[in-house]
C-alpha positions as CSV (number, residue, x, y, z in Angstrom):
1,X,93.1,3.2,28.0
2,X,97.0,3.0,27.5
3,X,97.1,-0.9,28.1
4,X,95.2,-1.5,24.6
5,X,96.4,-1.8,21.5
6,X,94.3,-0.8,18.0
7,X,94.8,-4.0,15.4
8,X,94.0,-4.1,12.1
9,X,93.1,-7.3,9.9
10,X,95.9,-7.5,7.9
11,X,94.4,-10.7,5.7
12,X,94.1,-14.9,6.4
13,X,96.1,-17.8,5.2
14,X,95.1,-20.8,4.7
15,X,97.6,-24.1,6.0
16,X,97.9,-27.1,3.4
17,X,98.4,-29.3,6.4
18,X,95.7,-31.8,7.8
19,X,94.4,-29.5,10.2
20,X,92.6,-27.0,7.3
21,X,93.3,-24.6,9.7
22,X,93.2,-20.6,9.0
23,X,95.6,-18.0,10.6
24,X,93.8,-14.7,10.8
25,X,96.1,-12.0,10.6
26,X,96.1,-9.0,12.6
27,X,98.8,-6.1,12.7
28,X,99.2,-3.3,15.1
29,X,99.1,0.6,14.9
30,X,102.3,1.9,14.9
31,X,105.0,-1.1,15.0
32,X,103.4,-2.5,12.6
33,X,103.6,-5.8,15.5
34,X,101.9,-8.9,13.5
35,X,99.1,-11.3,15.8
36,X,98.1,-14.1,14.2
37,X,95.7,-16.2,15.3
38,X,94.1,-19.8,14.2
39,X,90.8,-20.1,13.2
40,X,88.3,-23.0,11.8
41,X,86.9,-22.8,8.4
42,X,83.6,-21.3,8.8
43,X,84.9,-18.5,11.1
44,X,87.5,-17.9,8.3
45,X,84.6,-17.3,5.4
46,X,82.7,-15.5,7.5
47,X,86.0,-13.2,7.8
48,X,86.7,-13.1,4.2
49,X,83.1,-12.1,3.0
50,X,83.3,-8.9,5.8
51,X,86.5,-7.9,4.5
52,X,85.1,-8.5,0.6
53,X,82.1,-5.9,0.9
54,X,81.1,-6.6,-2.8
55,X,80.4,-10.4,-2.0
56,X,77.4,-11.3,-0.4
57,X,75.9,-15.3,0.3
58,X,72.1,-15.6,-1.5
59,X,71.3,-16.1,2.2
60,X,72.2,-14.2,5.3
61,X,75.4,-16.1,7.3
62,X,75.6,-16.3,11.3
63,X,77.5,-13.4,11.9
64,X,75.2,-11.8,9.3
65,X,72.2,-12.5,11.0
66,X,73.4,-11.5,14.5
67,X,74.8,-7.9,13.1
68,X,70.7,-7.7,11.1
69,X,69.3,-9.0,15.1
70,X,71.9,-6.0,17.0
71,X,70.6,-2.8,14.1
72,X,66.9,-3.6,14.5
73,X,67.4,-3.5,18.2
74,X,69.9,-0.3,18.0
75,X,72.3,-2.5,19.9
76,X,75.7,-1.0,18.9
77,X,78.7,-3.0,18.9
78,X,80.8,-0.3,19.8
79,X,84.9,-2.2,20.4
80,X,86.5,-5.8,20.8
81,X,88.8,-6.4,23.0
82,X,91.0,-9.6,22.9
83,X,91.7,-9.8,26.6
84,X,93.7,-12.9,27.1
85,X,95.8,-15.8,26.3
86,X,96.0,-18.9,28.5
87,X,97.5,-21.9,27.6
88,X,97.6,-21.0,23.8
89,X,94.0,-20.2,23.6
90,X,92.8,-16.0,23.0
91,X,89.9,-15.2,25.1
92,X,88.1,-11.8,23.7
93,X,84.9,-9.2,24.6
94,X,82.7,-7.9,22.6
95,X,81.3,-4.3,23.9
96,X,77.8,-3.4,23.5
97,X,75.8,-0.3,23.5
98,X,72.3,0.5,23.9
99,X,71.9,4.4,24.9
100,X,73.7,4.4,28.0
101,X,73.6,1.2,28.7
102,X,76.9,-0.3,28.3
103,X,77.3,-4.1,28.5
104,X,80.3,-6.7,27.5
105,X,80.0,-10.2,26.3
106,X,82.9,-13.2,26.4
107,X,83.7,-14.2,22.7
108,X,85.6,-16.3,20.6
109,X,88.1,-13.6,19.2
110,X,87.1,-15.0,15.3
111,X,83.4,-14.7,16.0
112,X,84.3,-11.4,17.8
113,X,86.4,-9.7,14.7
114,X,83.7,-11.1,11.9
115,X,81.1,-9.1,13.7
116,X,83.5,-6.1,14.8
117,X,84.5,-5.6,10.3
118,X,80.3,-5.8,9.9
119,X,79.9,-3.4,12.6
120,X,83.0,-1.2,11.5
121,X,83.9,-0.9,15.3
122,X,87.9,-0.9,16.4
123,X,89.4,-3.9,17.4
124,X,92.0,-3.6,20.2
125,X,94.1,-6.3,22.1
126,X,95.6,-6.1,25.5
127,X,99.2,-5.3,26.1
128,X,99.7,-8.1,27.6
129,X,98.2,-10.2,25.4
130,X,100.0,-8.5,22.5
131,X,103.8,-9.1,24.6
132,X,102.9,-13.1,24.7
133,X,102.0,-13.6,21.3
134,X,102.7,-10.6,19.0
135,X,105.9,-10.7,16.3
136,X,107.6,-7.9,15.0
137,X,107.3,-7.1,11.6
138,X,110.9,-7.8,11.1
139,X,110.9,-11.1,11.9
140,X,108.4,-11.7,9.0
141,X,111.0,-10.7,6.6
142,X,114.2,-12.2,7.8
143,X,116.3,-13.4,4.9
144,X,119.0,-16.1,5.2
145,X,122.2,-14.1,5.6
146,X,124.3,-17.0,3.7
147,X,122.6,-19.0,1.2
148,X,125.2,-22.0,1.7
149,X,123.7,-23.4,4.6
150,X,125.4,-25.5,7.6
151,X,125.0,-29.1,9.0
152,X,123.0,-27.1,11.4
153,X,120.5,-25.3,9.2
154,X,120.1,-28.4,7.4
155,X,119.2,-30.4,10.2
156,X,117.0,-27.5,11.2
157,X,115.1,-27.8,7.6
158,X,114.6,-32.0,7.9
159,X,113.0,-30.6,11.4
160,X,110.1,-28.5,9.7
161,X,110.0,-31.1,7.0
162,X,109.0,-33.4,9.3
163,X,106.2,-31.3,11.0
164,X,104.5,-30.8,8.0
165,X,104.1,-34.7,7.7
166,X,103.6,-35.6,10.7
167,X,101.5,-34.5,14.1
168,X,102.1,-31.0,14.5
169,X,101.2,-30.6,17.9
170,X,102.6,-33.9,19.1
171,X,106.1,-32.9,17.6
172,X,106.3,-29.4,18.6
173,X,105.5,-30.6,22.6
174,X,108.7,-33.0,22.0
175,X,110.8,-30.2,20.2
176,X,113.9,-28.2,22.6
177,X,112.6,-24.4,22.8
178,X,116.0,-23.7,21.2
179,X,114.4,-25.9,18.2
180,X,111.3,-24.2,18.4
181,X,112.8,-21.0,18.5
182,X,114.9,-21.6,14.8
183,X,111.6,-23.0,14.0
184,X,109.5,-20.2,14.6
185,X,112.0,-18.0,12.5
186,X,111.6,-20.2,9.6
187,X,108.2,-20.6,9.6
188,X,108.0,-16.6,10.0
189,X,110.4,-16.0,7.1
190,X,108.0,-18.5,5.0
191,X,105.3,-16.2,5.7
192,X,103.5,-19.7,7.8
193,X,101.8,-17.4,10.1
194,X,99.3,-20.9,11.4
195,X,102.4,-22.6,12.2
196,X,104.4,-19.9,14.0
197,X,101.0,-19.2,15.8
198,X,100.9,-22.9,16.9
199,X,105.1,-23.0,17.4
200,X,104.3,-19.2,19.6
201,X,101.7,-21.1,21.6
202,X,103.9,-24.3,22.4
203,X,106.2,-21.9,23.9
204,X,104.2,-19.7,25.8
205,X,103.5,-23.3,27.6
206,X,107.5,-23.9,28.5
């Protein structure tokens, strides 16, 4: 289907801030288009073990267990789609087969990716899901054009000072979405792909 796009995981970061929130990466074919995407803890591990094929818990994980339930079954986990965004929150599918029979379950999109890098099955996003929230791969790797910087800039950098101390979410729902938008530069030129996803998602709300 032309409206999906084939992602890759690209790699996770972890945020410093209270939160001990993840952002799962995830890059596009082609453009190279960037999707992150926060995610707890657990979800995170689960993520990073998959992607580590050497590594291995002394006992079998969830997503571990459910891949071990699908192969004993021959249930094949043949695609996930992330299918939408609504109010900052990515819904996804996973897509099962079993013969001919063809069936799709709702799914959290990091419980959805752990299992699709177990089950080495593509992982595609909708177009429009991928127009809301996806950055180009240029904006990742903007680099201040002046390095003397105005009243401005340095207003701008006690701004994202002041997010990392205090509520995040509370101050980016107070912020102008001309702030946000200088914000979500910076935070993307400072490779903060969890706050640029959280800044993306504040605007997606205006």
């Amino acid at each position: 289907m032309s409206d999906k796009v084939r992602l890759h995981v690209k790699g996770l970061t972890y945020s410093e801030r209270p939160t001990g929130a993840y952002a799962l990466l995830l890059e596009s074919e082609g453009d190279k288009r960037k999707l992150p995407i926060v995610i707890g803890a657990f979800e995170a591990q689960s993520i990073a073990i998959a992607l580590d094929k050497m590594t291995r818990p002394p006992r079998p994980m969830t997503h571990d267990l459910f891949a071990s339930v699908m192969e004993s079954h021959h249930i094949k986990l043949t695609e996930v789609l992330i299918r939408d965004l609504q109010d900052g929150v990515f819904y996804a599918v996973l897509v099962f087969a079993k013969g001919d029979d063809v069936r799709m379950t709702d799914a959290r999109p990091s419980d959805a990716i752990a299992l699709a890098l177990r089950a080495d099955c593509p992982i595609y996003a909708h177009q429009s899901v991928m127009d809301k929230a996806s950055m180009a791969e240029s904006e990742a790797k903007v680099a201040a054009a002046n390095p003397d910087e105005s009243p401005e800039e340095v207003a701008m950098d006690s701004e994202e000072s002041a997010l990392e101390t205090a509520e995040t979410q509370r101050a980016l729902s107070q912020a102008s979405p001309e702030t946000l938008e200088d914000l979500l530069h910076r935070a993307l030129e400072h490779e903060d792909y969890e706050l640029a996803a959280r800044i993306r998602d504040e605007l997606n709300k205006r």
